[in-house]
Every structure is written in C-alpha cells, then in structure tokens.
N, C-alpha and C positions, 0 to 999 in steps of 0.2 A: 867544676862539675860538667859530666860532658853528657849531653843526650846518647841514647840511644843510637838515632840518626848519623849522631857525629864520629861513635866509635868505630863505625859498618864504613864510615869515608875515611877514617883513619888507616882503618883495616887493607881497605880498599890501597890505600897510597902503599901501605907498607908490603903487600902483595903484588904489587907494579914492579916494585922496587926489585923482588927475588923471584919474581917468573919471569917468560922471557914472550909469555903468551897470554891474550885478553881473553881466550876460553879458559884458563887454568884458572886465571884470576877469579873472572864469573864462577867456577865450578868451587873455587875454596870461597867465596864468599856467600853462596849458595847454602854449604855446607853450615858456617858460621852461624847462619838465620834459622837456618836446619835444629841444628843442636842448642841455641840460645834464644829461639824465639819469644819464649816466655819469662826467662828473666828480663829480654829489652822489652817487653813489653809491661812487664815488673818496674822498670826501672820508671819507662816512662809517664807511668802513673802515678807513681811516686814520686816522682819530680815537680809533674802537677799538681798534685796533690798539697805537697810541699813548698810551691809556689803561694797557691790559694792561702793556706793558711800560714802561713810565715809573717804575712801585713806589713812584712819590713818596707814595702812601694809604694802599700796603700795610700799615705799623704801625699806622698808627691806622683799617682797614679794620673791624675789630671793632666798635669806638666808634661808627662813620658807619653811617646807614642809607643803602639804596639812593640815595633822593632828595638823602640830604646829597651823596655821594657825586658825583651828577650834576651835584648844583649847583655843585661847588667847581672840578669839569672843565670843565662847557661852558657856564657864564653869568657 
C-alpha cells in the first residue's frame, strides 16, 4: 500500500522519465495535487486511521521504532 506521499514521487519519477523539462514536470505534478487533492488526502487518513486500529503491531509496538514501524505499514 503506498501513501499518498509516495504516489506524487512515483508520479514524480515517471514524468522525469517523458518530459525533457523540470517546469513541465512541476507544472503536470501541480496539476496532479490540483485534481486529487482530496482523495490523497482521503487516502492518507484512511491509512491512519487503518493503521490505528488494525492492532496487528500493537504487541510488538514497544520492540519497533517509529521507522520500523512505518516500514512494515506503508513499503
């Protein structure tokens, strides 16, 4: 499951990839946040949300740092 965050760096890569310019890039990524800002904002709530109560960590939340934590959620 990917964040929010991580789709817009995806995006990001994949519009590197077929423009030949870091304005065009900016300007279609713009757009992206433009037209979807409420469903990534949807999602990322929902994810936490989803996170919180899932409890699948909660035992071994002590053991995990933050980052372990993030990693086994969202990569």
């Amino acid at each position: 499951m990917k964040t929010a965050i991580q789709q817009i760096i995806e995006l990001e890569s994949d519009l590197t990839r077929m423009f030949d310019s870091d304005y065009r890039v900016g300007l279609a990524i713009l757009d992206y946040i433009r037209e979807n800002k409420k469903e990534l904002l949807e999602k990322d709530r929902a994810q936490i949300i989803e996170a919180f109560k899932s409890g699948e960590l909660l035992p071994t939340l002590e053991n995990l740092s933050a980052e372990e934590y993030y990693k086994q959620l969202f990569t």
